[in-house]
N, CA, C and O atoms as a printed pandas DataFrame, in Angstrom:
     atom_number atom_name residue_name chain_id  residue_number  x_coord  y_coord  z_coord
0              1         N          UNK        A               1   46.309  -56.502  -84.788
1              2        CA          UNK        A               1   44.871  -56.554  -84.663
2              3         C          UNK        A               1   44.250  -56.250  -86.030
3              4         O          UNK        A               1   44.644  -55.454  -86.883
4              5         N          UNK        A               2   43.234  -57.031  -86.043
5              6        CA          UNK        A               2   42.454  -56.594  -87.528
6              7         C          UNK        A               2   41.324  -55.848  -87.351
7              8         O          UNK        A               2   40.734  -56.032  -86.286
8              9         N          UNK        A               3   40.646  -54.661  -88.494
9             10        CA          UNK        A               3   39.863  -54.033  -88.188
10            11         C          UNK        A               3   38.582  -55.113  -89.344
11            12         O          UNK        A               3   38.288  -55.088  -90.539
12            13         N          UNK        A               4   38.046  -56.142  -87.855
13            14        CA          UNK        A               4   37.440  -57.177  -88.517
14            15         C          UNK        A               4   35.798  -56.366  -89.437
15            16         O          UNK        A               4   35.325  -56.620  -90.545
16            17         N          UNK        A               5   35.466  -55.640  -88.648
17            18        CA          UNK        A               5   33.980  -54.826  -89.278
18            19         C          UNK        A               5   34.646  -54.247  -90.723
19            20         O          UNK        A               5   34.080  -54.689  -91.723
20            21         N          UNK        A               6   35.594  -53.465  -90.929
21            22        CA          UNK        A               6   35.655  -53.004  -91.999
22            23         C          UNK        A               6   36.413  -54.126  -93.206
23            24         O          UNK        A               6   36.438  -53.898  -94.416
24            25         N          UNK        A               7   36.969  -55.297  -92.562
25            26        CA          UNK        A               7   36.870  -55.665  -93.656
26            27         C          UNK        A               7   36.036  -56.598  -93.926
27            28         O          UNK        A               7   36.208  -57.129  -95.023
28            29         N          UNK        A               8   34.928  -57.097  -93.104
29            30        CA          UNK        A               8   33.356  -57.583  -93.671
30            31         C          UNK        A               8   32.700  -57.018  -94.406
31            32         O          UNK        A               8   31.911  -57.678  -95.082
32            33         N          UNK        A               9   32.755  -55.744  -94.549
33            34        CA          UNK        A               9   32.173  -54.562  -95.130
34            35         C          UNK        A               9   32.913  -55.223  -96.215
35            36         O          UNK        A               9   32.364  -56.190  -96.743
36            37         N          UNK        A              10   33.703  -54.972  -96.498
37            38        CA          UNK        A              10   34.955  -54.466  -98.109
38            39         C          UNK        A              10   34.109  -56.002  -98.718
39            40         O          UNK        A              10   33.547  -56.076  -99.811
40            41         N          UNK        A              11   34.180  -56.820  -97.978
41            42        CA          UNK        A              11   33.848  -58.358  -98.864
42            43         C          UNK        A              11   32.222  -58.471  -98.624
43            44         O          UNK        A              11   31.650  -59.467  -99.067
44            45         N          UNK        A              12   31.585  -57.608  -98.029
45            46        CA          UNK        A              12   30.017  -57.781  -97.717
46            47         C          UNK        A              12   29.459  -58.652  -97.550
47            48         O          UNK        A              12   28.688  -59.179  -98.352
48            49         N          UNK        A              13   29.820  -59.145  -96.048
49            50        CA          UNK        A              13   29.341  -60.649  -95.596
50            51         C          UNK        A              13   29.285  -59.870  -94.501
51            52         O          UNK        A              13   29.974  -58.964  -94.033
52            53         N          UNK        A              14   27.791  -60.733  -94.050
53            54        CA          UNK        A              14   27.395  -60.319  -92.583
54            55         C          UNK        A              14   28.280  -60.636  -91.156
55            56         O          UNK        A              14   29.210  -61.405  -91.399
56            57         N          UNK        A              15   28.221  -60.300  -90.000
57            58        CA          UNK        A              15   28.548  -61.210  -88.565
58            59         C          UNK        A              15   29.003  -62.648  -88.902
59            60         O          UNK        A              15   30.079  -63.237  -89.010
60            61         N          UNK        A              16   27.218  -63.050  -89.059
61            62        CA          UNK        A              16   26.766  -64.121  -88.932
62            63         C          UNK        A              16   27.769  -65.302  -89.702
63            64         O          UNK        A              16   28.345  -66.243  -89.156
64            65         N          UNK        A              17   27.773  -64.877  -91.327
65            66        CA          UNK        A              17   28.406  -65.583  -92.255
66            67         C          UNK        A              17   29.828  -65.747  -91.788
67            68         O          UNK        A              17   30.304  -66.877  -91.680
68            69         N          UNK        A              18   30.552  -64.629  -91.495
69            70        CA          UNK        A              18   31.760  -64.459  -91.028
70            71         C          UNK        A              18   32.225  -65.204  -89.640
71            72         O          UNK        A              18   33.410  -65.505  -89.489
72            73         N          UNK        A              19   31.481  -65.420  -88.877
73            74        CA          UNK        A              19   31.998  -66.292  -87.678
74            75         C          UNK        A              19   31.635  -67.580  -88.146
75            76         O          UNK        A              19   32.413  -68.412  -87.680
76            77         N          UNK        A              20   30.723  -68.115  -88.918
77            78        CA          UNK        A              20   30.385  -69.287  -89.290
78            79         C          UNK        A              20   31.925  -69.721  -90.099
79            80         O          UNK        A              20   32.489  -70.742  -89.706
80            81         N          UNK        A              21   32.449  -69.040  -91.037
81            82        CA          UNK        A              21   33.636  -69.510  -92.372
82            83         C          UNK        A              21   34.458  -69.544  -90.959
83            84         O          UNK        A              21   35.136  -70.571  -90.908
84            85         N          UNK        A              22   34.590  -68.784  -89.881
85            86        CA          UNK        A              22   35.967  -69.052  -89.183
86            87         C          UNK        A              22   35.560  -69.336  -88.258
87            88         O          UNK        A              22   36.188  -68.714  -87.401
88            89         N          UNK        A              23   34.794  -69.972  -87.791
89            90        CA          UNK        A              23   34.248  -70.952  -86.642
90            91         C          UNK        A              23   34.446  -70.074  -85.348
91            92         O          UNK        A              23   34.693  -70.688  -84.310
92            93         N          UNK        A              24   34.364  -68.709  -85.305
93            94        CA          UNK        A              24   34.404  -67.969  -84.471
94            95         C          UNK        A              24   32.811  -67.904  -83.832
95            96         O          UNK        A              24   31.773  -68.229  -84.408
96            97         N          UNK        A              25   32.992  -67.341  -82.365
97            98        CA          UNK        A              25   31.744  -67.079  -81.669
98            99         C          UNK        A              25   31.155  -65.770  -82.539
99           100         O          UNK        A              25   31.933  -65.190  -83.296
100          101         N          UNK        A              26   30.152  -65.443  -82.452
101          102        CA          UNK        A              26   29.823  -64.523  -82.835
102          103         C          UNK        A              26   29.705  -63.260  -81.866
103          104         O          UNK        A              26   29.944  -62.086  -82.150
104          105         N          UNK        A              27   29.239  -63.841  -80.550
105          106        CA          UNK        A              27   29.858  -62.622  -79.568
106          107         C          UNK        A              27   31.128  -62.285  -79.401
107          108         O          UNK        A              27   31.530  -61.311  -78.766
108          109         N          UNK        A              28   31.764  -63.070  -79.956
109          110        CA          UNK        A              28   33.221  -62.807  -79.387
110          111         C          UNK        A              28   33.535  -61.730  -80.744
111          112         O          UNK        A              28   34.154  -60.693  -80.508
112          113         N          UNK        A              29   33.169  -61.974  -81.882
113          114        CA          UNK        A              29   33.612  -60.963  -83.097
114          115         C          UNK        A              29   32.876  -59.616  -82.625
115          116         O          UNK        A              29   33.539  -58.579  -82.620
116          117         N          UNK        A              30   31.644  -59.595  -82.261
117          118        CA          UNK        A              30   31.210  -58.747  -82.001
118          119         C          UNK        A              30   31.743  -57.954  -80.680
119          120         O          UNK        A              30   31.590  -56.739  -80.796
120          121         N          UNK        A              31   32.249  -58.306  -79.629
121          122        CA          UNK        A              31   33.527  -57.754  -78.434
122          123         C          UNK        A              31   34.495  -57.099  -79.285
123          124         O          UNK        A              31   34.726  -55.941  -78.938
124          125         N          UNK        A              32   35.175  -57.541  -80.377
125          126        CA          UNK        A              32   36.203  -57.604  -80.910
126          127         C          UNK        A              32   35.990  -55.820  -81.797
127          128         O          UNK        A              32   36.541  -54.742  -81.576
128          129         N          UNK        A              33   34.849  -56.282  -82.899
129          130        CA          UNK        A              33   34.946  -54.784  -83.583
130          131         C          UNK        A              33   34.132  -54.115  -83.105
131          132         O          UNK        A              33   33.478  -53.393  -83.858
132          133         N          UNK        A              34   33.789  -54.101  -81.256
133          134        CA          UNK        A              34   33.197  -52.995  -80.485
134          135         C          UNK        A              34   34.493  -52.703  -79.798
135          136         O          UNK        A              34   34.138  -51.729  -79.134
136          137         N          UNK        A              35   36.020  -52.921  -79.444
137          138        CA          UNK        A              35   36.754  -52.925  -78.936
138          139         C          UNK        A              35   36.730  -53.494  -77.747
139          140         O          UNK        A              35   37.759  -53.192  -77.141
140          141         N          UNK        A              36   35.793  -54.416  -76.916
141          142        CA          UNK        A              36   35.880  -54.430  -76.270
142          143         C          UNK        A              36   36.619  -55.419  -75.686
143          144         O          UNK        A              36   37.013  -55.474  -74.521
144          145         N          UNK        A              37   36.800  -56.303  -76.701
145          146        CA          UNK        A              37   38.525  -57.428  -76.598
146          147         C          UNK        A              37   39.212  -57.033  -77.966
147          148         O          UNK        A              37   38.934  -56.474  -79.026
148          149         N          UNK        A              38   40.367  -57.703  -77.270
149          150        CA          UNK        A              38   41.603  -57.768  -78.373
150          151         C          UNK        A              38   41.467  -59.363  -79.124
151          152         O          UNK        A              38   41.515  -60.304  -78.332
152          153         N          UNK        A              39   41.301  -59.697  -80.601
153          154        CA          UNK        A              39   41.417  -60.804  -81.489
154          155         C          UNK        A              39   42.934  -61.847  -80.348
155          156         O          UNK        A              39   44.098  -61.526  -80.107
156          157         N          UNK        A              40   42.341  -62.743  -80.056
157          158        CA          UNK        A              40   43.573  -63.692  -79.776
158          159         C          UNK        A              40   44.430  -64.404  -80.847
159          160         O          UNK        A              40   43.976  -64.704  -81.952
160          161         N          UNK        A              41   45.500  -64.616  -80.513
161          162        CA          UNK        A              41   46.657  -65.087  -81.545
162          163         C          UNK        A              41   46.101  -66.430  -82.684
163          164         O          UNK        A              41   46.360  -66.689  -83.860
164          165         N          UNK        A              42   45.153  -67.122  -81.543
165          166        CA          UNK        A              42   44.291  -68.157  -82.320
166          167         C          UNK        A              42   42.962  -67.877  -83.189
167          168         O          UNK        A              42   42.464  -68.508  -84.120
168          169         N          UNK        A              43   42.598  -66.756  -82.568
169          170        CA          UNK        A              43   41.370  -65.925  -83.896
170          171         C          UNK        A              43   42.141  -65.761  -84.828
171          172         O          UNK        A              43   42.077  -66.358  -85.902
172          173         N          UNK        A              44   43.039  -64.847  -84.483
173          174        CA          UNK        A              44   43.773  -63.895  -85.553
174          175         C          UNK        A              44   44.446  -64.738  -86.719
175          176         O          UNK        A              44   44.389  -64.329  -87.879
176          177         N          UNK        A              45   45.134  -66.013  -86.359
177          178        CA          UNK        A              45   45.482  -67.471  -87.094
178          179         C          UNK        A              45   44.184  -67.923  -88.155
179          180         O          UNK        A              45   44.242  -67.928  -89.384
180          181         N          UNK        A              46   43.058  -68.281  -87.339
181          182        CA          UNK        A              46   41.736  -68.609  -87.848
182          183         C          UNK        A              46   41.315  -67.760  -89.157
183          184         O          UNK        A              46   41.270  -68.157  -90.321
184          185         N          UNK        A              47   41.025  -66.503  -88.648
185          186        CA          UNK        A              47   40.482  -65.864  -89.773
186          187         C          UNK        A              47   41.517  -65.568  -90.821
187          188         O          UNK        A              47   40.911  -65.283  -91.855
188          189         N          UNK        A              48   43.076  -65.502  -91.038
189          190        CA          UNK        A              48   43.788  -65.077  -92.230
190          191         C          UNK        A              48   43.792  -66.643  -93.122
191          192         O          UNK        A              48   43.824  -66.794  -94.343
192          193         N          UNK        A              49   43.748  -67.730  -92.011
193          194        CA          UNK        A              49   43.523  -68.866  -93.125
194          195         C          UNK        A              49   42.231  -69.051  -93.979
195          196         O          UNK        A              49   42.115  -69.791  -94.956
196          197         N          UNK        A              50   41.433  -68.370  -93.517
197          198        CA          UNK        A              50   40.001  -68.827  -94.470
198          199         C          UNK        A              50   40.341  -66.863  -94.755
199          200         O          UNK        A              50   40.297  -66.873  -95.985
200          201         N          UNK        A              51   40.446  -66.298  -94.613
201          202        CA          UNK        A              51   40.578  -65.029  -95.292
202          203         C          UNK        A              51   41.676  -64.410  -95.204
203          204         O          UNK        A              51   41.777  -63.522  -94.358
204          205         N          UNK        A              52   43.011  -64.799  -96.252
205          206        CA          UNK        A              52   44.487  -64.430  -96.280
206          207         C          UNK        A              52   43.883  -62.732  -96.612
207          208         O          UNK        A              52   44.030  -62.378  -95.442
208          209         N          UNK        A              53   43.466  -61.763  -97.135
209          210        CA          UNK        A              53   42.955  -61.071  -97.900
210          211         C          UNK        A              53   42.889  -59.783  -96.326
211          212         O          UNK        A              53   43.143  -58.579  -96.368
212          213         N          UNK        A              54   42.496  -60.556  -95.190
213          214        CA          UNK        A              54   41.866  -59.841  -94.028
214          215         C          UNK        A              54   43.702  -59.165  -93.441
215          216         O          UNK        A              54   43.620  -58.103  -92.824
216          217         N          UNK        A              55   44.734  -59.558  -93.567
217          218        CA          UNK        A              55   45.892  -59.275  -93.615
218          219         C          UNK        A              55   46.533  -57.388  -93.790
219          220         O          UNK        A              55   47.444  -56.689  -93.346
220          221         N          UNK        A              56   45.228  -57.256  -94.823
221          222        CA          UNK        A              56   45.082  -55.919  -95.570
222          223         C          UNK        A              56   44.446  -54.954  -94.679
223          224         O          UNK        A              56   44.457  -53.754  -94.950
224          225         N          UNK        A              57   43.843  -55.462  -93.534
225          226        CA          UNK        A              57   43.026  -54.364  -92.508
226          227         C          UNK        A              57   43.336  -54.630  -90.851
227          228         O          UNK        A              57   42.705  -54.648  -89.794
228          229         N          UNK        A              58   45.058  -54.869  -91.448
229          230        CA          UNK        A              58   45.732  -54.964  -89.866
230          231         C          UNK        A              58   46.025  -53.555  -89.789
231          232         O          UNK        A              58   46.402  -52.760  -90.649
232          233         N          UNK        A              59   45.694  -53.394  -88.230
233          234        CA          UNK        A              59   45.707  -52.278  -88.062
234          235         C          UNK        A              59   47.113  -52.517  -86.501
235          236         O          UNK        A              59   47.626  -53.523  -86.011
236          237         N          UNK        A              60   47.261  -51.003  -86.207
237          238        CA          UNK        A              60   48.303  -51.110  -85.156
238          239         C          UNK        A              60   47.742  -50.688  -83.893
239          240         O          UNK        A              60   47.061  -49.679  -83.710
240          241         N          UNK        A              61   48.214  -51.862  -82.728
241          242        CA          UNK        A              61   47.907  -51.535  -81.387
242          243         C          UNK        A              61   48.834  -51.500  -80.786
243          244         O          UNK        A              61   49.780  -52.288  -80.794
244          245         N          UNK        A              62   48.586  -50.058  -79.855
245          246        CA          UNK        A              62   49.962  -49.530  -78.936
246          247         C          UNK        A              62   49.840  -51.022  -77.976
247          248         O          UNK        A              62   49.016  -51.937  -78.008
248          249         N          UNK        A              63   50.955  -50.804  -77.206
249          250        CA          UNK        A              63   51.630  -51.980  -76.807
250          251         C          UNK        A              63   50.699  -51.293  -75.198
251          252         O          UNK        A              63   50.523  -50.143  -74.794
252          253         N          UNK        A              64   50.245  -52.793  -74.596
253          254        CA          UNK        A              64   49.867  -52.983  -73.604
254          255         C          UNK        A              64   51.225  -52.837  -72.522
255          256         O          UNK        A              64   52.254  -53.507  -72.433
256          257         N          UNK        A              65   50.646  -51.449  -71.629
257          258        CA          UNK        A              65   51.681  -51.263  -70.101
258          259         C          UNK        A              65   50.830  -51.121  -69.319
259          260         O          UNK        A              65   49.624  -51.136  -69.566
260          261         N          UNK        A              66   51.417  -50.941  -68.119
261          262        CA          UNK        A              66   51.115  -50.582  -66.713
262          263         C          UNK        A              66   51.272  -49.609  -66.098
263          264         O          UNK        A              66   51.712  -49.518  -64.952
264          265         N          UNK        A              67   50.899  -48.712  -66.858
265          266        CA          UNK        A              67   50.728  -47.165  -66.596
266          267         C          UNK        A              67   49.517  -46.849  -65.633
267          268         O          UNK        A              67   48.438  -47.437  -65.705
268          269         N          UNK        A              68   49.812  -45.871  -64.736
269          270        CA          UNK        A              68   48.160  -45.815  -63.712
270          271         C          UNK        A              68   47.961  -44.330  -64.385
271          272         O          UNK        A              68   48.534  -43.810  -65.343
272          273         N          UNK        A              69   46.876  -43.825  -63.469
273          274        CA          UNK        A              69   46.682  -42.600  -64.178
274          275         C          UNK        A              69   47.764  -41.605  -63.965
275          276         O          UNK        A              69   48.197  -40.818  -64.806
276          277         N          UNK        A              70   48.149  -41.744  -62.710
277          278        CA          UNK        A              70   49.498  -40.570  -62.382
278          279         C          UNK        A              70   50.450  -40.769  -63.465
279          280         O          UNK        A              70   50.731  -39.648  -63.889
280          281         N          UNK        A              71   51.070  -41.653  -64.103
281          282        CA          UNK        A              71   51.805  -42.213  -64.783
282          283         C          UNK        A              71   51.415  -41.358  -66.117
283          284         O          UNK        A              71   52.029  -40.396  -66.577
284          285         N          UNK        A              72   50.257  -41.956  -66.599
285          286        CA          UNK        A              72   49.460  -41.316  -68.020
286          287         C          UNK        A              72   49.596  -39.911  -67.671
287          288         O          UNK        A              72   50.019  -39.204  -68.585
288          289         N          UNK        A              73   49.394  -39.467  -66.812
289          290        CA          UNK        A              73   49.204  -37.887  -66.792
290          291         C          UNK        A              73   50.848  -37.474  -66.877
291          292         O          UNK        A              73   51.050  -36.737  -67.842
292          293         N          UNK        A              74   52.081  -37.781  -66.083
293          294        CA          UNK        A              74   52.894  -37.525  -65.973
294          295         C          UNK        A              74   53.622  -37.643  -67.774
295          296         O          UNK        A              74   54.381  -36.742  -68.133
296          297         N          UNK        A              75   53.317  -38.708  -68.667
297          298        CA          UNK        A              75   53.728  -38.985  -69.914
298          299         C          UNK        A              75   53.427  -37.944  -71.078
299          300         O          UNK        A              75   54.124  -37.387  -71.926
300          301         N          UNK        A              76   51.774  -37.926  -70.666
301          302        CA          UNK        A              76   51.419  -36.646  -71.334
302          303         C          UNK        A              76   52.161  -35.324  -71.390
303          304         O          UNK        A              76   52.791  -34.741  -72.273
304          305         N          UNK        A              77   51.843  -35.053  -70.068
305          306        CA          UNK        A              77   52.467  -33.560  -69.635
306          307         C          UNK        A              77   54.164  -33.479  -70.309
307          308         O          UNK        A              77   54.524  -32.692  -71.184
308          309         N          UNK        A              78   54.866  -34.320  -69.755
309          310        CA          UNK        A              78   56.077  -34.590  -71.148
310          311         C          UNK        A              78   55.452  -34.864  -72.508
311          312         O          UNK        A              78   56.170  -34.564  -73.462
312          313         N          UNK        A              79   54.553  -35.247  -72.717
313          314        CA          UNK        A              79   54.935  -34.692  -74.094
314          315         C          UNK        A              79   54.292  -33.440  -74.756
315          316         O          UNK        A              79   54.508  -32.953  -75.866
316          317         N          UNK        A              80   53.160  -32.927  -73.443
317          318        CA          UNK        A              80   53.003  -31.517  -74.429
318          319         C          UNK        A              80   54.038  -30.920  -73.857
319          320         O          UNK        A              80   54.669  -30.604  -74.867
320          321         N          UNK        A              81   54.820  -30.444  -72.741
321          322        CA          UNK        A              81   55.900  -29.980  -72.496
322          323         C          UNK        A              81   57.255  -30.065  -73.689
323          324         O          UNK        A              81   58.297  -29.432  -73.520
324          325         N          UNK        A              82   57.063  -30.755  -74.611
325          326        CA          UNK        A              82   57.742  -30.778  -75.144
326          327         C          UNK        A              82   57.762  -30.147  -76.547
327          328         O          UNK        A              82   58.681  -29.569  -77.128
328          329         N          UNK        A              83   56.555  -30.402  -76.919
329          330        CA          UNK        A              83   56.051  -29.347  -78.177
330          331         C          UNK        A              83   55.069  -28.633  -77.978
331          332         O          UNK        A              83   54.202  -28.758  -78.843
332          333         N          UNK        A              84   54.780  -27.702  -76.926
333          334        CA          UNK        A              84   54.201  -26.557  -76.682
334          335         C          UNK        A              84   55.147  -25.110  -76.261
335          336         O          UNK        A              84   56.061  -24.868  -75.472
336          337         N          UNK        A              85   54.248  -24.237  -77.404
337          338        CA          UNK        A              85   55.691  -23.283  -77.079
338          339         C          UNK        A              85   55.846  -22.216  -75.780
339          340         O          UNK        A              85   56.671  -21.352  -75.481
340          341         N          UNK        A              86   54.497  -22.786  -75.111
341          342        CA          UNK        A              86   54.196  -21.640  -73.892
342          343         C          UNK        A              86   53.843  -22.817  -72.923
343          344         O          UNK        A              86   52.967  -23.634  -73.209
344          345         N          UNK        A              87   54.816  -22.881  -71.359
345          346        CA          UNK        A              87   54.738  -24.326  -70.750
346          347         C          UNK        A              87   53.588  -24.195  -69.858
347          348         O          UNK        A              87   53.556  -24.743  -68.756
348          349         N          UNK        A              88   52.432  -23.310  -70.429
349          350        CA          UNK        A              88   50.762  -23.318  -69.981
350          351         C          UNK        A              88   50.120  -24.340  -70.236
351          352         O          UNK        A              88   49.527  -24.136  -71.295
352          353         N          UNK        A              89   49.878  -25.466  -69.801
353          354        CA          UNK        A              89   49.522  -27.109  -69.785
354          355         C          UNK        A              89   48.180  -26.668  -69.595
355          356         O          UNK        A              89   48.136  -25.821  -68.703
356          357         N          UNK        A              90   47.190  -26.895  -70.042
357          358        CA          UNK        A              90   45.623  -27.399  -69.085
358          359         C          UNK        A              90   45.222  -28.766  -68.909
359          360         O          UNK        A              90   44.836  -29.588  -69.740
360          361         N          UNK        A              91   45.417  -28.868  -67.438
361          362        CA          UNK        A              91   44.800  -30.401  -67.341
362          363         C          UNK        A              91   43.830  -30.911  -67.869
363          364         O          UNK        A              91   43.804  -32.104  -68.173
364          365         N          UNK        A              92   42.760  -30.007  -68.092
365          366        CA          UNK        A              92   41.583  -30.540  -68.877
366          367         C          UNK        A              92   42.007  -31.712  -69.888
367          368         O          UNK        A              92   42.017  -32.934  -70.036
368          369         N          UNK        A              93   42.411  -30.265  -70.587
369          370        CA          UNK        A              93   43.312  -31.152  -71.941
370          371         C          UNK        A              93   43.653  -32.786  -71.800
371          372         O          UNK        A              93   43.171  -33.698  -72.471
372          373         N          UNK        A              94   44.598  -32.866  -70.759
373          374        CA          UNK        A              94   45.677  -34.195  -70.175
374          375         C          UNK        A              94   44.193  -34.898  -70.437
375          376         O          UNK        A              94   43.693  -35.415  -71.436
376          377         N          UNK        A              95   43.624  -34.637  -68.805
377          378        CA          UNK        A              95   42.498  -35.838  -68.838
378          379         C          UNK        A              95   41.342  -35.980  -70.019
379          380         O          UNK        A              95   40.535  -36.901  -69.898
380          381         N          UNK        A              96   41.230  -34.986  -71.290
381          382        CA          UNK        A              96   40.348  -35.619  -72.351
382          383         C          UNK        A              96   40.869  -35.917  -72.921
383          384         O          UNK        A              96   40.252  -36.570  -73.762
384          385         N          UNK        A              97   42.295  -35.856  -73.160
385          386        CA          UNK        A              97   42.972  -36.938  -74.218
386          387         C          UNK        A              97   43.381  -38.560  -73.252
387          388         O          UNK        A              97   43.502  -39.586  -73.921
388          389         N          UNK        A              98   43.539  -38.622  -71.897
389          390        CA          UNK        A              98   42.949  -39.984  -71.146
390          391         C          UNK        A              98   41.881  -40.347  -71.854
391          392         O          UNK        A              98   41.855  -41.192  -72.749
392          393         N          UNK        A              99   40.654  -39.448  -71.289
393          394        CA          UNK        A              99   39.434  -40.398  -71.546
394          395         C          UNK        A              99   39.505  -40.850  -72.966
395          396         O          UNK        A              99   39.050  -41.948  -73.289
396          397         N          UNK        A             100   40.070  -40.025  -73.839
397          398        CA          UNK        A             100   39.954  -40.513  -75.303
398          399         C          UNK        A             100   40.936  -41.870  -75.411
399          400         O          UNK        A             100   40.597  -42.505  -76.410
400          401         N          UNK        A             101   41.965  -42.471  -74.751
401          402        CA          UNK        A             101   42.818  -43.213  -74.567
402          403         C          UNK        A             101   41.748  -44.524  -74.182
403          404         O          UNK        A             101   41.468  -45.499  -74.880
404          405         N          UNK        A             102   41.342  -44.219  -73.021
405          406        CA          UNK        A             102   40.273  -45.101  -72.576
406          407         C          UNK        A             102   38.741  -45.443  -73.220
407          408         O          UNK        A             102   37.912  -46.332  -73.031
408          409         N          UNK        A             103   38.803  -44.581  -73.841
409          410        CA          UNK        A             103   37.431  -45.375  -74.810
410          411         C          UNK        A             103   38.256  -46.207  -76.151
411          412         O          UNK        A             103   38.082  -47.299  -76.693
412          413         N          UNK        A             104   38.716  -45.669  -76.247
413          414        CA          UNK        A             104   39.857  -46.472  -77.514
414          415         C          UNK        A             104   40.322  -47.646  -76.788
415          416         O          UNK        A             104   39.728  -48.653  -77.172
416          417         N          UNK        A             105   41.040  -47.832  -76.019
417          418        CA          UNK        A             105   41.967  -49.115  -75.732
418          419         C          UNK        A             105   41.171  -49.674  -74.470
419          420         O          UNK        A             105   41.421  -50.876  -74.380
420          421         N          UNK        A             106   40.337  -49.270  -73.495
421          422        CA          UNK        A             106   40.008  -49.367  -72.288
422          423         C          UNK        A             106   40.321  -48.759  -71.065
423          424         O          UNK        A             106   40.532  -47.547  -71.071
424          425         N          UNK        A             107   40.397  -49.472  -69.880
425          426        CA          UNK        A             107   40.614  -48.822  -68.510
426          427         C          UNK        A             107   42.253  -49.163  -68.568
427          428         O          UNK        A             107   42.754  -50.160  -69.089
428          429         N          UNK        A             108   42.951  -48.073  -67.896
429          430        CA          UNK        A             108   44.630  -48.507  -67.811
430          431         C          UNK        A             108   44.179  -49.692  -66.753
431          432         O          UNK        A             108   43.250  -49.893  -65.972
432          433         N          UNK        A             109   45.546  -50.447  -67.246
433          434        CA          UNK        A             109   45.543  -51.759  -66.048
434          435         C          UNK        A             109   46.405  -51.428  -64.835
435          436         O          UNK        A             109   47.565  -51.026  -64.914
436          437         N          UNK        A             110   45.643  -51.660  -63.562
437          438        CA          UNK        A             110   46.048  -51.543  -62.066
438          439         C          UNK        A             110   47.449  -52.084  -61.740
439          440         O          UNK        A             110   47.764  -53.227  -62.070
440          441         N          UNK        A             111   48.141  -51.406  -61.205
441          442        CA          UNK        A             111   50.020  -51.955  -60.630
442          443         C          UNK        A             111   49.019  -53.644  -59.702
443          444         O          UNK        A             111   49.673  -54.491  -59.093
C-alpha cells in the first residue's frame, strides 16, 4: 500500500492534479488516504507508472484474516501474556488496542 497523501505532499500536487496524471477517481484516492479502502493492484500499477518515485512511500499492511473479536481478544491476551511480567491483563487495555486496530485497518471481517 502507498501512503498516497504523503507522497503528494513530498511532490506538492494537489488531489485533483494527482488523480487527473493517473486517471484515478478522485473519490476513490480520497477513500484511499482516509483509509477507508485499500489501493487495488490496478491503482497501485497506475500510479508507480506515471510516478515510479511513489514506490518510496510503500508502506506495510498486516495481512487481511478472519479473526472475530473473540479471536482478537484471545491473540492479544497471548501476547501480553507473554511479555508481561505480572499475568494481571486489563481488558480495557485488550479492547483499546482493538478499537485502535479498527480505526486503523477497519471492522474485523465476519466468519
Amino acid at each position: 500500500m502507498i501512503d498516497l497523501k504523503a507522497f503528494r505532499k513530498s511532490i506538492k500536487i494537489s488531489q485533483k492534479i494527482f488523480c487527473e496524471a493517473v486517471e484515478i477517481s478522485q473519490s476513490y484516492v480520497s477513500k484511499i488516504e482516509n483509509g477507508k479502502e485499500q489501493i487495488s493492484d490496478s491503482a497501485y500499477e497506475k500510479v508507480i507508472s506515471v510516478y515510479p518515485e511513489a514506490a518510496n512511500y510503500v508502506i506495510n499492511q498486516p495481512k487481511k484474516n478472519n479473526l472475530d473479536d473473540k479471536e482478537m481478544l484471545v491473540h492479544l491476551l497471548e501476547k501480553y501474556m507473554k511479555t508481561s511480567t505480572k499475568m494481571e491483563i486489563k481488558i480495557e487495555t485488550l479492547l483499546s488496542e482493538l478499537n485502535e486496530y479498527r480505526k486503523k485497518y477497519g471492522p474485523l471481517p465476519n466468519n
